[in-house]
N, C-alpha and C positions, 0 to 999 in steps of 0.2 A: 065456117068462115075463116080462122088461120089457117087450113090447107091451102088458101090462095096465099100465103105472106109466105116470102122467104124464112130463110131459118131466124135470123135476128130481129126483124121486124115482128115472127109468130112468140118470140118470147119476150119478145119487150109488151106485146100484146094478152101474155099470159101474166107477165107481171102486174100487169095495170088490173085483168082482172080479178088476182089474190087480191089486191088490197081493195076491191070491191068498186074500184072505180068506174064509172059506163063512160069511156071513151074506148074510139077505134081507130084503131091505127091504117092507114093507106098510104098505100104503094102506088106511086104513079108509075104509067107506063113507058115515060120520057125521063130521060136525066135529068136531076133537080141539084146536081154537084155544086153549081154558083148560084147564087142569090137571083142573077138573071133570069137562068135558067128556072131555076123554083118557081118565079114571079110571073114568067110566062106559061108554066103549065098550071096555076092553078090561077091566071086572068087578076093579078090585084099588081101594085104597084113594089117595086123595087125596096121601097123604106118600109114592106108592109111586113118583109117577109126577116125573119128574128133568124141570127147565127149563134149558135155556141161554140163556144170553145175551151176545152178541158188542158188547163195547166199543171206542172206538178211542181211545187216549191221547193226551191233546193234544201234548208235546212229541215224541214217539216215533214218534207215528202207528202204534204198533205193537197190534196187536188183542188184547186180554182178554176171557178167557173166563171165565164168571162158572155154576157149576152149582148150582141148589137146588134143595131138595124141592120137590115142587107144593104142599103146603100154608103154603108163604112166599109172602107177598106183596111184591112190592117201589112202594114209595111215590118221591115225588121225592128227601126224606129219607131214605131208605134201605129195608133192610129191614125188613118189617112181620109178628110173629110170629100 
C-alpha cells in the first residue's frame, strides 16, 4: 500500500505506523494546495478543511504550530476573517 504514496507522504506513513497508530495516509489525485481546492476534492465545506502552519521563533528557534479553519485567511497582518 505505500508503493502507491510518494516519497513524503510513504514516510509520514511509516512513521504513524512505528508508533502503532492504524491511520492511512491518502494522496488525492487533484491539487488540494488551497483550502478551496482541498474542500472540493474531498466534497465537505471550506471551514471543514484544518491548515497548519509551522513557525520558528526568533529567540527560541523553537517551532509554532499555528491550526486554522480553511476559511481564515492569514495576511502579513495577521489573521483575515
Amino acid at each position: 500500500m505505500t508503493d502507491d504514496l510518494s516519497g513524503s507522504a510513504r514516510k509520514v506513513q511509516e512513521a504513524l505506523n512505528a508508533l502503532g497508530m492504524s491511520l492511512q495516509v491518502v494522496e488525492l489525485p487533484i491539487s488540494t494546495r488551497t483550502a478551496v481546492e482541498a474542500a472540493q476534492a474531498v466534497g465537505c465545506q471550506v471551514g471543514q478543511i484544518v491548515k497548519s502552519l509551522v513557525f520558528k521563533a526568533k529567540r527560541s528557534e523553537r517551532p509554532i504550530l499555528v491550526i486554522a479553519s480553511g476559511q481564515n485567511r492569514w495576511t502579513r497582518s495577521g489573521l483575515r476573517r
